[in-house]
C-alpha positions as CSV (number, residue, x, y, z in Angstrom):
1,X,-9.9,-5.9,-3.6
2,X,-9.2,-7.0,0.1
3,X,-9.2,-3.3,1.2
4,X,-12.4,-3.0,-0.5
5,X,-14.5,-5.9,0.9
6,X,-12.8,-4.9,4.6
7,X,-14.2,-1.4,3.8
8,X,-18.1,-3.1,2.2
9,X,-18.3,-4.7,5.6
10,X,-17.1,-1.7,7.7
11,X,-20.0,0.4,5.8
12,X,-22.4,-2.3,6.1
13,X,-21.9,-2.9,9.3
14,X,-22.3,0.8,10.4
15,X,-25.3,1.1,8.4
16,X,-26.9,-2.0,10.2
17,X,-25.6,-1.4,13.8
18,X,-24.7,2.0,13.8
19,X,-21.3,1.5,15.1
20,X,-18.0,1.1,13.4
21,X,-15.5,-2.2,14.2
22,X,-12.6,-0.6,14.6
23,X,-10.5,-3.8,14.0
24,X,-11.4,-4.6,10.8
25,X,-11.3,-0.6,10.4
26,X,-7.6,-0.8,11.0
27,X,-6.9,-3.5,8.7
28,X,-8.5,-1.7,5.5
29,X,-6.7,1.3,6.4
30,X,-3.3,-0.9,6.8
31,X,-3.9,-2.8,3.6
32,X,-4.6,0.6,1.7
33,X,-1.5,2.0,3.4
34,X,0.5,-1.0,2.0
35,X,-0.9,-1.2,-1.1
36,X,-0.2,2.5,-1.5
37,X,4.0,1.9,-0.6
38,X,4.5,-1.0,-2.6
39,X,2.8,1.6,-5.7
40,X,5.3,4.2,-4.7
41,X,8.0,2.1,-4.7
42,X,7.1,0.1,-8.1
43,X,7.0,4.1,-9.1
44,X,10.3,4.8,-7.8
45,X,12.2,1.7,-9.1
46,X,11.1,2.3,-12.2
47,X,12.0,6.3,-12.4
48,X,15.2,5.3,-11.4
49,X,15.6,3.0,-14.4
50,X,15.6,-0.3,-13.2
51,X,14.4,-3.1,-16.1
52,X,14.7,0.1,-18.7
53,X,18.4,1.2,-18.9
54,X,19.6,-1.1,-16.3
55,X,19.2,-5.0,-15.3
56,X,20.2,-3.7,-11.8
57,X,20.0,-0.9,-9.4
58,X,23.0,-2.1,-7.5
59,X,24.3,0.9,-5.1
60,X,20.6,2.2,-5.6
61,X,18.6,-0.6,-3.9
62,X,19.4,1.3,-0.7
63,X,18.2,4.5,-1.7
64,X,15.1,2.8,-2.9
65,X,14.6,1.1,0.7
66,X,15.0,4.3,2.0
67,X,13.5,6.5,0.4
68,X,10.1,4.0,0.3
69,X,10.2,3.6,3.6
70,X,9.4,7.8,4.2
């Protein structure tokens, strides 16, 4: 929702000016960024069969970290 109102105003604000803030520009596209790793790594976790099969992921956590931070 954040990412959305940062990109309403970005819109708005080129629509009204006719130039783009390229601050605010950079947050939306680091929130959508984030919000798209922490998806992929709720994805992974859960492939992996943490909170299904297993209460942990023990030697796995690392391989989780890694492979969400690519």
């Amino acid at each position: 929702m954040c990412e959305m109102f940062m990109l309403y105003f970005v819109y708005g604000n080129v629509n009204f000016i006719g130039h783009e803030p390229m601050h605010i520009t950079i947050w939306a596209f680091t929130s959508r960024v984030v919000k798209n790793m922490v998806s992929h790594l709720l994805l992974l976790v859960v492939s992996m069969g943490y909170g299904v099969v297993r209460p942990t992921l023990s030697g796995l956590t690392y391989k989780v970290i890694l492979l969400g931070e690519i």
